[in-house]
C-alpha positions in Angstrom: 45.8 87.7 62.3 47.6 90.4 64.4 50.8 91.5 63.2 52.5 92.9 65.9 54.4 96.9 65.9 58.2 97.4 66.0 59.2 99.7 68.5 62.5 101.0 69.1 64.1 101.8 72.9 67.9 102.8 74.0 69.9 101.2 76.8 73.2 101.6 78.5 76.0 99.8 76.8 79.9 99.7 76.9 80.8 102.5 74.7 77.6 104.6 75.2 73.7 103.9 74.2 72.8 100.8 72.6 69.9 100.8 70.2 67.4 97.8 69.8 64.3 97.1 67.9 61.1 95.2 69.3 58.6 93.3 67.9 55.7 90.9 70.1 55.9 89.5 73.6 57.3 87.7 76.0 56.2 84.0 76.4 57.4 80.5 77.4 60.1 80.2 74.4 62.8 81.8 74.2 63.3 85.3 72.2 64.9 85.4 68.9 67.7 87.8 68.6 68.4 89.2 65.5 72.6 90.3 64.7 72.8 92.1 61.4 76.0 92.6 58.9 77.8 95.2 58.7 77.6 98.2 57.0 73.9 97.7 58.1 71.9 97.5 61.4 69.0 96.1 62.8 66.8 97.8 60.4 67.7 94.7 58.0 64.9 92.7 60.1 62.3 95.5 60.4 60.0 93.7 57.9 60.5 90.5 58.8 60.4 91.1 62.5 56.8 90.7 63.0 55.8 87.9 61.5 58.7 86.0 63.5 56.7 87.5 66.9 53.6 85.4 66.3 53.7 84.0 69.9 57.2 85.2 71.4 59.9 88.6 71.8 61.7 89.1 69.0 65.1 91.9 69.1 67.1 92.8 66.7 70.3 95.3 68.2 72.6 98.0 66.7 76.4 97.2 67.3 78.3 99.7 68.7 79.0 102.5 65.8 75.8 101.1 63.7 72.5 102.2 63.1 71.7 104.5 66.4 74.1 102.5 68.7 77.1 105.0 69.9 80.6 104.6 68.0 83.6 103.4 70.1 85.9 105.7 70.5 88.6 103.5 69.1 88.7 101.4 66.5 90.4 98.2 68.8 87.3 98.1 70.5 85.8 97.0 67.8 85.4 93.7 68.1 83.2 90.8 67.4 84.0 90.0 71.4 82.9 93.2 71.7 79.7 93.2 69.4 78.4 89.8 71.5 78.8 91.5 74.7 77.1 94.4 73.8 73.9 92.0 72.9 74.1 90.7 76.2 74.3 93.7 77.8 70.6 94.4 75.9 69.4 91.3 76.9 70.1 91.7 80.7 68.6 94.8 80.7 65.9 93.1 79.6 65.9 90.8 82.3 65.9 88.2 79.3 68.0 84.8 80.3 66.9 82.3 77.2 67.5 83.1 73.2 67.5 81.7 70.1 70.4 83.6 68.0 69.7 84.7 64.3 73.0 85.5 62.8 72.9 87.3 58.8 77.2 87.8 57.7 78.7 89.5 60.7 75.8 88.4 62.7 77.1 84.9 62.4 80.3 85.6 64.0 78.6 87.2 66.7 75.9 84.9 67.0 78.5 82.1 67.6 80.5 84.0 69.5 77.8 85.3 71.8 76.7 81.2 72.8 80.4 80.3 73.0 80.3 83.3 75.8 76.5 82.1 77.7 75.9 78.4 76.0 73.1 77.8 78.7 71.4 80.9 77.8 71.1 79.7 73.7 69.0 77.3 72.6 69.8 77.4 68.6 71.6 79.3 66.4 70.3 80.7 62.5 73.5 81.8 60.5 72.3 83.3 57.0 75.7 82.1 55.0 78.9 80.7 56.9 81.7 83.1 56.3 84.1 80.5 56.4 87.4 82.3 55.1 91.1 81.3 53.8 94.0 83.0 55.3 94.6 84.4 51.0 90.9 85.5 50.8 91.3 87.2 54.4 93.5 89.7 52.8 91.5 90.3 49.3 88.4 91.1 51.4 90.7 93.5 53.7 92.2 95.4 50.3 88.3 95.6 48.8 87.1 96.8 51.9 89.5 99.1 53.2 87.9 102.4 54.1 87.7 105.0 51.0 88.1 109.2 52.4 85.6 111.0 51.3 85.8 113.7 48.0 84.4 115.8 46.1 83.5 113.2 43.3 81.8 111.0 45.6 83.9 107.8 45.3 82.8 106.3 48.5 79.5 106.5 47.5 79.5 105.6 44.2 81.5 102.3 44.7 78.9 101.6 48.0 75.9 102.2 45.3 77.9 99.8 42.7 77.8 97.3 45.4 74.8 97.4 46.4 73.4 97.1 42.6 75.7 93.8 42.2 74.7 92.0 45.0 70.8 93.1 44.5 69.2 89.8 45.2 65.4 88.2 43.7 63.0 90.8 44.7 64.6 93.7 46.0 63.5 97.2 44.6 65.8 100.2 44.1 63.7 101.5 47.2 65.7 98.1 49.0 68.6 99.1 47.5 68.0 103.2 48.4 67.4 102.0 52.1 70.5 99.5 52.2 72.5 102.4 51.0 71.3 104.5 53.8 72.7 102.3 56.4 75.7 102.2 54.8 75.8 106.0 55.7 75.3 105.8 59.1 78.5 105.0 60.1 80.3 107.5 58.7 83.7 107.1 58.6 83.8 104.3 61.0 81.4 102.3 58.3 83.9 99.6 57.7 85.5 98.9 61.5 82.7 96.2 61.5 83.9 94.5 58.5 87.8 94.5 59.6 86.6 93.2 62.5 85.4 90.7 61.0 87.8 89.6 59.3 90.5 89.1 62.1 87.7 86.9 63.9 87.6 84.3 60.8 89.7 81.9 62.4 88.0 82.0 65.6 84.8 81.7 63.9 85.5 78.5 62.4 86.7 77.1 66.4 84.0 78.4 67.8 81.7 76.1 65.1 83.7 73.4 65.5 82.8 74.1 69.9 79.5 75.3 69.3 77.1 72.9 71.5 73.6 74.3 70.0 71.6 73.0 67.1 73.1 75.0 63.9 71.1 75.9 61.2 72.9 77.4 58.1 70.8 79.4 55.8 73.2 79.3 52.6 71.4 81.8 49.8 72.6 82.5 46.5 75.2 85.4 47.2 78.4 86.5 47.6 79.1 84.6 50.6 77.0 80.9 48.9 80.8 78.9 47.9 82.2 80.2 51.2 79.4 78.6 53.3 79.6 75.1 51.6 82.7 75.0 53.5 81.5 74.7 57.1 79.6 71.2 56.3 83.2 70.0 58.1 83.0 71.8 60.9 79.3 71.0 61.5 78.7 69.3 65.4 74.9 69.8 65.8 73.2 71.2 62.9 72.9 71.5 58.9 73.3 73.8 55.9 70.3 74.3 53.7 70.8 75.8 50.1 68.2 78.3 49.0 69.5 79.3 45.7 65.9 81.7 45.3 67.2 84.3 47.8 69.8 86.4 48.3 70.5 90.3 49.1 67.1 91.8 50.1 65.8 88.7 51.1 64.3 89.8 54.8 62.6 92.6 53.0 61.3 91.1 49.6 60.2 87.6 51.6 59.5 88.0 55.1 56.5 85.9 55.8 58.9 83.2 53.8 61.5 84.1 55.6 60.0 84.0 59.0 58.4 80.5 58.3 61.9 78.8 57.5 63.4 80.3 60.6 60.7 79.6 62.9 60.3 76.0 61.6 63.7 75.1 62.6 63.5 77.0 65.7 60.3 75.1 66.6 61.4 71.5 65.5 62.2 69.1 68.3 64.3 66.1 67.3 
């Protein structure tokens, strides 16, 4: 079977170039668009990219200030508003009108926000975990993540490679872990705008699930996020949450084929 190549282009965007990966082509269903967490970028779905491009265009985009994407040039315009438009903005110069949305942490927020913006341009929406916060929790996860200055010691680092390490799901080598890292990096000392941007969307998150009109499928693996996702079964209109308690952090590298089956099999499924 051929597997197709990812290539990688540059586009105009809001705050400066955008930067997208590429995998297969164009056909009769829609594209898959892939929306990473933050610290990472779209290199998250570099392996499993191809084998979701079988017989359609698959993206995955860099958010303004990750991966290769330019950096606002203030934090307030980093939103997850902003993050959604900025994959539309991709899309149209694409010329592409119809997508299915594939969503992993942040990328859920911005998946759901981006069909709340274009619902007739979304057919279904993949969100790997729910981050379905409390107003308490909001404020823990805005304490652990607060941005740490650099020093000579190499704190920031060192607490980013403890992370990593904790989290290291089934099947992902230190090379995962060393490559994971390396995103992390690339936003210098912007790297955590994403995640308080994040954070102040929670709320809206949860309304725009509750509005959502698309077909949700919530991929809830065992990881940090797994008790918060159990929470959206209430907020559910159109859609389910499936447990898979063998996968977590390193996942999309360690199982794509996997990977790409599950996603593509709910993607695919007419009622």
């Amino acid at each position: 079977m051929h597997i197709p190549n990812v290539t990688r282009h540059f586009t105009a965007g809001q705050f400066g170039q955008l930067h997208f990966r590429m995998a297969g082509k164009a056909s009769t269903k829609p594209a898959i668009v892939c929306l990473h967490m933050v610290s990472k970028s779209s290199r998250s779905y570099q392996n499993v990219m191809p084998f979701l491009a079988k017989d359609r265009l698959v993206i995955a985009i860099d958010y303004p200030g990750y991966g290769e994407s330019s950096l606002p040039t203030d934090e307030r315009q980093t939103t997850i508003e902003n993050y959604a438009r900025a994959m539309w903005q991709v899309l149209d110069h694409l010329d592409i009108q119809h997508v299915d949305l594939l969503g992993y942490h942040t990328g859920c927020m911005v998946s759901v926000c981006a069909a709340r913006q274009f619902p007739l341009r979304v057919n279904k929406v993949i969100n790997i975990a729910a981050p379905i916060f409390r107003d308490e929790e909001i404020q823990t996860f805005c304490d652990m993540y607060a941005p740490l200055p650099i020093d000579e010691a190499g704190t920031r680092f060192t607490i980013m490679w403890q992370r990593i390490l904790e989290h290291r799901g089934p099947g992902m080598t230190l090379q995962m872990c060393a490559d994971s890292m390396a995103e992390n990096l690339r936003g210098g000392d912007a790297y955590e705008w994403g995640h308080m941007a994040a954070f102040q969307h929670a709320k809206r998150y949860i309304d725009n699930i509750k509005q959502l009109a698309q077909p949700l499928l919530v991929m809830n693996l065992n990881d940090d996020m797994h008790e918060h996702s159990k929470r959206v079964d209430e907020y559910l209109q159109i859609g389910l949450r499936k447990d898979y308690m063998h996968w977590g952090a390193g996942f999309l590298d360690a199982y794509p084929v996997d990977v790409a089956n599950e996603v593509l099999s709910f993607l695919e499924d007419t009622p």
